[in-house]
C-alpha positions, 0 to 999 in steps of 0.5 A: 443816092436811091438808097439815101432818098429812100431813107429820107422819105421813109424817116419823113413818113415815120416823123408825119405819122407819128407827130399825127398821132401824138394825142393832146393829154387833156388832164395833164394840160388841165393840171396846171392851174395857169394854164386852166385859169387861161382856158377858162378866161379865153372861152368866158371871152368868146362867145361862141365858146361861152355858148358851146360851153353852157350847151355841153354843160347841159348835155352833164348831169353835173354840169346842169345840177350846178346850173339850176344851183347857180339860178337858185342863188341869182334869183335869191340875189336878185330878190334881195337886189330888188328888196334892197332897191325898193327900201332905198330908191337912191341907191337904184339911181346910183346904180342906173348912173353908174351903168350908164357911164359904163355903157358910154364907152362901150357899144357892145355893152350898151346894145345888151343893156338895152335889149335887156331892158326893151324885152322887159316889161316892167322895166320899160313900164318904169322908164315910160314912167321916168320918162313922163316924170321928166317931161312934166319937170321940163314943162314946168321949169319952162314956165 
């Protein structure tokens, strides 16, 4: 019976060490294109994630090279956007409705948008201006 408890602590010490050792293959569970998609999609989701992933990216030289090519391309949108808003104000107000509406529903996206937009001059410049434009719309529709 001594013989057999040793046994069976030995075996369950064999099975914990080696079950402690057994090391995640990372390029094997990478290989798998599901199984990266998922990765990928679940630390886009967390933000704690997000920011730990933009930090080791910086810490690349790849990954920061992607980075500055990925800004270049957002700034040359970003002209365009604001080129194509400018020759055509009507589609600026459809896309200020359409965020609004999706912004309705959706505390979190609300409360980023409006930081965004109180941390930018031009843009509260803008609203102040609407806002003024509004108001004196109101005053003379009441008279």
């Amino acid at each position: 019976m001594k013989s057999l408890k040793i046994i069976a602590l030995a075996f369950a010490l064999i099975t914990l060490f080696s079950s402690c050792q057994s090391g995640t293959d990372v390029k094997q569970i990478l290989s798998n294109q599901d199984t990266r998609k998922d990765i990928m999609n679940s630390i886009a989701a967390d933000h704690n994630m997000s920011v730990e992933m933009m930090a080791a990216m910086m810490n690349n030289e790849h990954g920061k090279m992607m980075m500055h090519e990925h800004g270049m391309m957002m700034m040359k949108d970003h002209s365009m956007m604001q080129n194509m808003m400018k020759s055509d104000p009507g589609m600026m107000k459809d896309m200020m409705n359409d965020m609004m509406e999706s912004c309705k529903n959706d505390s979190t996206k609300m409360y980023e948008m409006c930081r965004t937009m109180m941390g930018n001059k031009p843009m509260m410049d803008m609203m102040n201006k609407m806002n003024g434009e509004n108001m004196d719309m109101n005053h003379n529709m009441k008279h």
